[in-house]
C-alpha positions in Angstrom: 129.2 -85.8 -60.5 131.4 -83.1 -58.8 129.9 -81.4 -55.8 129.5 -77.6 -56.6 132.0 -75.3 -55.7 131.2 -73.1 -52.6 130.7 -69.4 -52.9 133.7 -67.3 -51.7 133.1 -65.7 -48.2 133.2 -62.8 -47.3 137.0 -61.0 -47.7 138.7 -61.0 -43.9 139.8 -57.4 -44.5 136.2 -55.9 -44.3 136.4 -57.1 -40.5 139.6 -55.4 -39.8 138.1 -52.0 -40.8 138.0 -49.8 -37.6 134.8 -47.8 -37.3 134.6 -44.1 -37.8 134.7 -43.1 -34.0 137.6 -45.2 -33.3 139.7 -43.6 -36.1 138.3 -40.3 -35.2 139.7 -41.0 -31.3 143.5 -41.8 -33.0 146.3 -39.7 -31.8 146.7 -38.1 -35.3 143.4 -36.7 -36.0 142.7 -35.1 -32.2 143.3 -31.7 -32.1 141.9 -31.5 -36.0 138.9 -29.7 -37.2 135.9 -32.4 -36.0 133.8 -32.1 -39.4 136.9 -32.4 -41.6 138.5 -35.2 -39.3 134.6 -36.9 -39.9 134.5 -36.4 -43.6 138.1 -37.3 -44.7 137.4 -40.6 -42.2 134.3 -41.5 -44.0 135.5 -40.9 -47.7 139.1 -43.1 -46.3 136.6 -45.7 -45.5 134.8 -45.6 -48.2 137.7 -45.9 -50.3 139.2 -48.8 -49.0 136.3 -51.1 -48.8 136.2 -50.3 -52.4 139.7 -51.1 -53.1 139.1 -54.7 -51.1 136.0 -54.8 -52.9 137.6 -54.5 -56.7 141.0 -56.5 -55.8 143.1 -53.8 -55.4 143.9 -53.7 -51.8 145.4 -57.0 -50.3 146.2 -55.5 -46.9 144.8 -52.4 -45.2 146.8 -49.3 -45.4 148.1 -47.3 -42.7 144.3 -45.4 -42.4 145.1 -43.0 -39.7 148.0 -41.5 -41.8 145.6 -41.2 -45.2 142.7 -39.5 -43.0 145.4 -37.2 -41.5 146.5 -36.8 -45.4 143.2 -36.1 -46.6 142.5 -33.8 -44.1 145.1 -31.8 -44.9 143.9 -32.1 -48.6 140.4 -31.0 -47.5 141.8 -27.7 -45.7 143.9 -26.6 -48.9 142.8 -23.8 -51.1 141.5 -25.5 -54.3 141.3 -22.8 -56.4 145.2 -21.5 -56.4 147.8 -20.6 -59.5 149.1 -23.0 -61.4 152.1 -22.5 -64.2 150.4 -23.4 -67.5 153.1 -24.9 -69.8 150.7 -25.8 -72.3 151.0 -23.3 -75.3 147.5 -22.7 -74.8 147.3 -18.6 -74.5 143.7 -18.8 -73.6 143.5 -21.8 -71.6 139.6 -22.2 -70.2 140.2 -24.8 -68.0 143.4 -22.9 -66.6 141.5 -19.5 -66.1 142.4 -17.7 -69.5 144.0 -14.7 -69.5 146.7 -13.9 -66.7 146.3 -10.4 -65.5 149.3 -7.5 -66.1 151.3 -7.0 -62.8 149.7 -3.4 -62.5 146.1 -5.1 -63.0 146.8 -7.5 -60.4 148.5 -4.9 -58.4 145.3 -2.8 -59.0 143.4 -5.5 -57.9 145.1 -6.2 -54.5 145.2 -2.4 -53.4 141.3 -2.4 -53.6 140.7 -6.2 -52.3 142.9 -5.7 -49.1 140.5 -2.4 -47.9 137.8 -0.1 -48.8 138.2 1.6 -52.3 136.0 4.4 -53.6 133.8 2.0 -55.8 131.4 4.5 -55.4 132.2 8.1 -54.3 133.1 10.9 -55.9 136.7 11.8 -54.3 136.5 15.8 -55.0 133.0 16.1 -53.9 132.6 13.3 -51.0 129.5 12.3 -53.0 128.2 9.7 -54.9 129.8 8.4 -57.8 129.1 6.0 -60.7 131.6 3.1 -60.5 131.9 2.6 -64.3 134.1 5.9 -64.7 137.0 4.2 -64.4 136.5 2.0 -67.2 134.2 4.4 -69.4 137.3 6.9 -70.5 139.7 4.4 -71.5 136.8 2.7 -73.9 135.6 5.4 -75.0 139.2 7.2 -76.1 140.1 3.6 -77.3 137.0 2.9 -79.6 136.2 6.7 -80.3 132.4 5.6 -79.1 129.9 7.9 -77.4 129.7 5.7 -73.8 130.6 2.3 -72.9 129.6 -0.2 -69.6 130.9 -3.8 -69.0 129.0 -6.7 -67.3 130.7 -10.2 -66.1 131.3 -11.5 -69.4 130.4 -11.1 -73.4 127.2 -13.7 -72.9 125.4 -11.0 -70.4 126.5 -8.1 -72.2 124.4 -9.4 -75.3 121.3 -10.7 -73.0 121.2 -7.3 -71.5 121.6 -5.2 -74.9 118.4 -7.9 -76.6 116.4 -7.4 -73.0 117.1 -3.1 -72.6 116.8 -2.9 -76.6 114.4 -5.6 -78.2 112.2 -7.2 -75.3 108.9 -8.4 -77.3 109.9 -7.1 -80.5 112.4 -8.3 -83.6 115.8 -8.9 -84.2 116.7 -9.6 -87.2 119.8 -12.5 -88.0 121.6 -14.4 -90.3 121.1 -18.2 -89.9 124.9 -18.6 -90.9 125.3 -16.7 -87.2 123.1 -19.0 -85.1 126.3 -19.6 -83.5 127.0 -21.8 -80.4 129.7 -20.2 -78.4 131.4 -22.5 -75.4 128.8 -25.1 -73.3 125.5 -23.2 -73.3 125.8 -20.0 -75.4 123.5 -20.6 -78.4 122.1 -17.6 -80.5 118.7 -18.7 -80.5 118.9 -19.6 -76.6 119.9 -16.2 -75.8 117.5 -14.6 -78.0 114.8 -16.6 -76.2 116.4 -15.9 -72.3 116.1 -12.2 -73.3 112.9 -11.6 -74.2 113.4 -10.8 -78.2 111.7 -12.6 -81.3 114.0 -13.8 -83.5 114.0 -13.2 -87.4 116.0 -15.9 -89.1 117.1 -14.6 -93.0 119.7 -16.0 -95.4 121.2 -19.5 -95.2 124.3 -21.3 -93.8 126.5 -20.0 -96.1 125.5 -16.9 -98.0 123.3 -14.1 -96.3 122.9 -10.6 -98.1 121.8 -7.1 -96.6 118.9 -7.5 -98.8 117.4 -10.8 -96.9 117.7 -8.3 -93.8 115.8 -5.5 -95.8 113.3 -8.2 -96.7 112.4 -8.8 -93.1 112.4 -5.5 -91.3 109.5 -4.7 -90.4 107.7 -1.8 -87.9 108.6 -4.3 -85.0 112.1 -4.6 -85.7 114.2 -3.3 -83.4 117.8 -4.5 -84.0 119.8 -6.1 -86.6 122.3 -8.8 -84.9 125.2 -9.5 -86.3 127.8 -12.5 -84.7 131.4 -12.9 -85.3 132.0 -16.4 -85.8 135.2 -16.3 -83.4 135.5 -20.1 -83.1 135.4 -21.7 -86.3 135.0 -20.6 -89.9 132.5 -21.5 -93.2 134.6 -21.8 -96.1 133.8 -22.3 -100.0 130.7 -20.7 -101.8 130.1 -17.9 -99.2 128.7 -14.5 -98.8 128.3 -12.0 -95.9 126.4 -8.5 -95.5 129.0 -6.2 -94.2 129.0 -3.5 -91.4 128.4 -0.5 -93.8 126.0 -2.3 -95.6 123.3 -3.6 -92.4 124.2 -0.1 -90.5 122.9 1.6 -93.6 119.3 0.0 -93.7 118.1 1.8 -90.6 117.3 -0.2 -87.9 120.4 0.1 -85.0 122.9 -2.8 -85.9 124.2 -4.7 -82.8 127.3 -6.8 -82.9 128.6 -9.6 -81.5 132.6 -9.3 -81.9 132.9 -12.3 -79.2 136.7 -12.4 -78.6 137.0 -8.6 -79.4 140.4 -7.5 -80.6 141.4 -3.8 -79.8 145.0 -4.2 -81.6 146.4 -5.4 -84.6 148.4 -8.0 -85.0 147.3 -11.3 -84.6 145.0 -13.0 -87.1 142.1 -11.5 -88.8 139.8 -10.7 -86.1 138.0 -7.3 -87.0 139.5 -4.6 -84.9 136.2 -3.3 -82.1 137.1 0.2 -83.2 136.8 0.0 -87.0 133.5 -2.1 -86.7 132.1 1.1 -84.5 133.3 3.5 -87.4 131.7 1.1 -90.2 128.5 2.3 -88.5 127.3 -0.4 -85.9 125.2 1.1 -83.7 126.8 -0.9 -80.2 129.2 -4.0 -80.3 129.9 -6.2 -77.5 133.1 -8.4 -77.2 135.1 -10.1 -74.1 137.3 -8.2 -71.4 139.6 -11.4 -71.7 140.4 -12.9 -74.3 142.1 -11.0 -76.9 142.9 -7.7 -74.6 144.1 -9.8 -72.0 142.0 -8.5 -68.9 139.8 -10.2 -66.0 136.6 -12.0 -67.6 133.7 -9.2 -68.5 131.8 -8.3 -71.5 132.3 -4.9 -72.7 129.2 -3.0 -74.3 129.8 0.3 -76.6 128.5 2.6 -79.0 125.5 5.3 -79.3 125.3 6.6 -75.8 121.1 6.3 -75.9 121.8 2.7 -76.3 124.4 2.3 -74.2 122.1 4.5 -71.4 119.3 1.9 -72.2 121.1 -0.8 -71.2 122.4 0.7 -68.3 119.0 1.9 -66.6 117.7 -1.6 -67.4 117.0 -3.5 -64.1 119.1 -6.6 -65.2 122.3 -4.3 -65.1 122.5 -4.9 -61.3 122.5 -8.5 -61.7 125.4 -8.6 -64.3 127.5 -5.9 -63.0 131.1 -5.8 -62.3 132.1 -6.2 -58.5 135.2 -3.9 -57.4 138.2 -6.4 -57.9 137.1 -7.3 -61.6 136.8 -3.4 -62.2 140.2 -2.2 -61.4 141.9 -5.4 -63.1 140.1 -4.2 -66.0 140.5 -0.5 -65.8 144.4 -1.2 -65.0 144.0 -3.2 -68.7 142.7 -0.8 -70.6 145.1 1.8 -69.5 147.8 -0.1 -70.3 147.0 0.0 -74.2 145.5 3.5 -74.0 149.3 4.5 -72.8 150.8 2.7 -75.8 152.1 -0.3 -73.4 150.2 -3.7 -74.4 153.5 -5.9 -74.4 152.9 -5.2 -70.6 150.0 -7.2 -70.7 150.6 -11.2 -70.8 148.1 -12.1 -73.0 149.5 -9.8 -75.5 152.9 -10.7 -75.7 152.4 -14.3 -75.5 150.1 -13.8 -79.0 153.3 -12.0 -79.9 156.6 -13.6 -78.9 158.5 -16.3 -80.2 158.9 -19.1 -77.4 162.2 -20.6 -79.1 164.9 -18.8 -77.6 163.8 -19.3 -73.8 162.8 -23.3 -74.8 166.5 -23.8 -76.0 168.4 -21.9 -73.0 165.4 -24.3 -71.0 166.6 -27.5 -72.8 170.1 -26.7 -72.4 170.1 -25.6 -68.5 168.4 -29.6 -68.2 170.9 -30.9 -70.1 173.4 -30.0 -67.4 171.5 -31.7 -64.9 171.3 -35.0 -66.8 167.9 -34.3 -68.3 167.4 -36.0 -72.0 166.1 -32.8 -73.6 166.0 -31.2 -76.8 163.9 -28.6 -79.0 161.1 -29.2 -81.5 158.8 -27.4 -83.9 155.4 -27.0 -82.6 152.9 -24.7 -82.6 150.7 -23.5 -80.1 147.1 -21.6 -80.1 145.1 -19.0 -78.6 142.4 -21.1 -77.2 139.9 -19.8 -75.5 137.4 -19.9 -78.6 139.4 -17.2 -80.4 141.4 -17.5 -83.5 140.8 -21.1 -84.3 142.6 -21.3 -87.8 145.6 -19.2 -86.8 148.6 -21.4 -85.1 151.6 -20.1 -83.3 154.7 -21.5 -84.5 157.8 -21.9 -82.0 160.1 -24.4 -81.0 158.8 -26.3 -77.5 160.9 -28.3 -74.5 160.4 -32.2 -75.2 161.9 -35.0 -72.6 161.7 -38.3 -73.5 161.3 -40.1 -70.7 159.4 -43.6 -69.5 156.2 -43.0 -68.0 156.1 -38.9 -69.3 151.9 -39.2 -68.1 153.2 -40.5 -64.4 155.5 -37.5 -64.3 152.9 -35.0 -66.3 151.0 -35.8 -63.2 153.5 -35.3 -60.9 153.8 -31.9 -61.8 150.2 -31.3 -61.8 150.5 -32.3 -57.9 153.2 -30.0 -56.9 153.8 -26.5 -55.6 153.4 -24.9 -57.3 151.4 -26.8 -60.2 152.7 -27.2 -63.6 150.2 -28.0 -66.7 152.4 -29.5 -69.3 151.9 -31.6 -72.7 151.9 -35.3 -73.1 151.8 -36.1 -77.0 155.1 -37.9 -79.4 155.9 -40.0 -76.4 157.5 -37.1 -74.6 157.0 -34.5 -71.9 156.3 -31.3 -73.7 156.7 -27.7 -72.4 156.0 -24.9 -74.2 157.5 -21.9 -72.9 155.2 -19.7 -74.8 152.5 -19.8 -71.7 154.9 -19.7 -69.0 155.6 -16.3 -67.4 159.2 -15.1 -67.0 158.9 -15.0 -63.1 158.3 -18.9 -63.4 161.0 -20.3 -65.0 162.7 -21.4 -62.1 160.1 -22.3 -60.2 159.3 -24.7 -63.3 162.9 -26.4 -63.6 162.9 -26.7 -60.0 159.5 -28.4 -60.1 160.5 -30.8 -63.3 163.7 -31.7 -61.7 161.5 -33.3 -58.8 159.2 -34.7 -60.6 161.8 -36.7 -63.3 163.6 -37.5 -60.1 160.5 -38.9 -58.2 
C-alpha cells in the first residue's frame, strides 16, 4: 500500500512578508501622509498574500515601490474628466451631459468666491435665488412660474407631497413606469404621501377610465412619458387636451424633457403646457444639455405650493448647479443651442472628423479605417431613435488591454470594444480633445 502523500506546507513567501511598521519605516514612504502610507501598506499586504495564496505570485514584488504607488493612487482626485469616446450622448456612468463653456464659465466665476445667491443687487436686500432661472423658463415655456430641484425624481415627490399628500392621484397602469435603479411610479407615489388610483391597462388607457375614478378626493391626474422604452401594437392613450379637460389639475411627467425640436419624437415641454397640463416636470440634463436638476412649471398657485412646501429646502439647487443651469437656459432663450454640447452632438454628423481622425493615424502607422455605426442618446432618453455616423475602428491584438490603457491615462479616454476592434466614435468627443485623444491612443497602441 503506498504511504499517503503529505500535505503541502505552508508557501516560504508568506515568511518573507515584512510587517506593516517595517515597510512604513522604508526610505520611500517617510516624509508621506502617515494614514495613507498605513492604508496603501495594509491593502499592498493584503494583496500579495492573496496573489501567493491563488498561485499568482511566485516571488514578492518590489512592495516598497507598490505602497509608494498606491499612495500616490490614494491622494489622486477620483472624481476628474474623462474624454468619452463612446457615442453615448448621455452617458450615466460618464456624468451625462457636458456643460456649455459659458455654463461652466458661469459656474467657476460663482464657485471661486461669494456670488449674490441671495441678495437683491439694486436694493442690498434679500433676494430669491430662483430668479435667475425663473425668466428664462418662463419666456421659454410661456408658463405662469417655474422652480427646479436636484433632479426630475424630487421635482415629482415634491409636486405629489405640496399637491396630493393623503388624497388621490389618479394614473394609468401602462405609466407605472420604472425610470433608472430605484425610480418606480408606485414607489414614489408611496415616499410622497399620495394614494394612488390605478385605471386602464398595460396597453390601452382612455380619459374615460380617469373620469371613472375621480372622485371628491382626487387631487391630481398623473400623467408619465414613457422616455425609456415604448408599448407597441393594440394601443391607446388619453391625450393632454383630453385629461386637462376633466377638471382635476393634470400633472406631467415629461422625464427627459425636450425644449427644441429636432431629435426624435419626444413631446416638446412647451406644447404639453399649451395642451392644458396644469404643471410638468422634466430633467435639467438630459435633452437641454444642462447640470442635473428637475425643472417644475406651470400654474403659478401650483408652482407657489410647491415652493412654500418644507421639502423644497431639502431638494433645492446649491449655487454652482444654478448658474450652470441659468447659463443653459439662456443659451436657447438667445437662439444659440448649437452652443450647448449636448445639443449639437444630438445634431452633428461624426463622419467627417472620424475620417480626417483615421487618416491623421494612418500617417503614424496606425491600422485605421471608418465604419458605419450608430450611436444613441443614452441616458434613458430616446431609446428607439439611433444616430447614424461613421466611427474610428483599429484593429489591433489585444484592443481590451489597450481600451484599458486609455481608461488609465491622462487624461482618460472611454472608448468601444465590439467587431474585434478599438472603436471611437467622434460624435461624444469635444473638439478641444482631439488632440489630447490621438496623443493619448498613440501611447496606448505603443505601450
Amino acid at each position: 500500500m503506498l504511504a499517503p502523500m503529505a500535505a503541502p506546507g505552508p508557501n516560504p513567501l508568506f515568511r518573507q512578508i515584512p510587517g506593516v511598521d517595517a515597510l512604513l519605516a522604508s526610505a520611500g514612504l517617510a516624509g508621506l501622509p502617515p494614514a495613507l502610507a498605513r492604508l496603501a501598506v495594509r491593502q499592498v499586504l493584503g494583496e500579495t498574500r492573496d496573489g501567493i495564496r491563488s498561485g499568482e505570485l511566485a516571488q514578492l514584488p518590489d512592495l516598497e515601490a507598490a505602497c509608494v504607488a498606491r499612495v500616490a493612487d490614494l491622494r489622486r482626485q477620483k472624481l476628474r474628466g474623462v474624454i468619452n469616446a463612446t457615442g453615448i450622448v448621455l452617458h450615466t456612468n460618464l456624468g451625462r451631459a457636458p456643460l456649455a463653456p459659458q455654463a461652466a464659465a458661469a459656474v467657476a466665476d460663482v464657485a471661486a468666491g461669494y456670488s449674490n445667491a441671495e441678495l437683491e443687487l439694486s436694493s442690498g436686500k434679500r433676494g430669491g435665488r430662483l430668479r435667475g432661472i425663473r425668466e428664462p423658463l418662463c419666456l421659454l415655456l410661456g408658463c405662469d412660474d417655474a422652480i427646479a430641484v436636484n433632479n426630475n425624481a424630487a421635482a415629482v415627490v415634491l409636486a405629489l407631497a405640496a399637491l396630493a399628500k393623503d388624497r388621490e392621484v389618479v394614473v394609468s397602469r401602462g405609466e407605472l413606469v420604472e425610470i433608472g435603479g430605484s425610480f418606480r411610479v408606485p414607489d414614489i407615489m408611496a415616499a410622497s404621501g399620495a394614494r394612488m388610483v390605478e385605471v386602464g391597462t398595460t396597453n390601452r388607457t382612455r380619459a374615460g377610465d380617469y373620469a371613472a375614478a375621480m372622485g371628491p378626493d382626487t387631487a391630481l391626474l398623473l400623467k408619465v412619458h414613457r422616455s425609456n422604452f415604448q408599448v407597441v401594437g393594440f394601443t391607446e392613450d388619453a391625450g393632454t387636451a383630453e385629461l386637462a379637460a376633466l377638471g382635476p389639475p393634470l400633472l406631467q411627467d415629461l422625464g427627459s424633457g425636450a425644449l427644441l425640436d429636432g431629435v426624435g419624437d419626444e413631446p416638446l415641454v412647451s406644447r404639453v403646457l399649451s395642451a392644458g397640463a396644469a404643471l410638468v416636470c422634466f430633467s435639467g440634463d438630459k435633452l437641454l444639455g444642462g447640470p442635473q436638476a428637475g425643472i417644475l412649471a406651470g400654474r403659478g398657485e401650483l408652482v407657489r405650493a410647491c415652493r412654500e412646501h418644507p421639502l423644497y429646502r431639502a431638494l433645492r439647487l446649491d449655487k454652482l448647479v444654478l448658474a450652470g443651469l441659468e447659463a443653459t437656459l439662456r443659451l436657447v432663450l438667445a437662439g444659440d443651442p448649437m452652443a450647448i454640447p449636448t445639443q449639437r452632438m444630438l445634431r452633428e454628423d461624426p463622419t467627417p472628423r472620424a475620417r480626417a481622425l483615421a487618416e491623421r493615424l494612418r500617417r503614424e502607422g496606425v491600422d485605421a479605417v471608418t465604419e458605419a455605426d450608430v450611436a444613441f442618446t443614452g441616458g434613458g432618453a430616446l431609446p428607439q431613435v439611433p444616430l447614424p455616423g461613421e466611427v474610428v475602428a483599429i484593429r489591433t491584438t489585444g484592443a481590451a488591454k489597450v481600451a484599458r490603457a486609455l481608461r488609465l491615462g491622462d487624461p482618460a479616454v472611454v472608448p468601444r470594444v465590439g467587431r474585434d476592434a478599438l472603436l471611437l466614435d467622434l460624435r461624444t468627443v469635444l473638439p478641444s480633445q482631439e488632440e489630447a485623444l490621438t496623443a493619448g491612443l498613440l501611447l496606448a497602441l505603443r505601450a
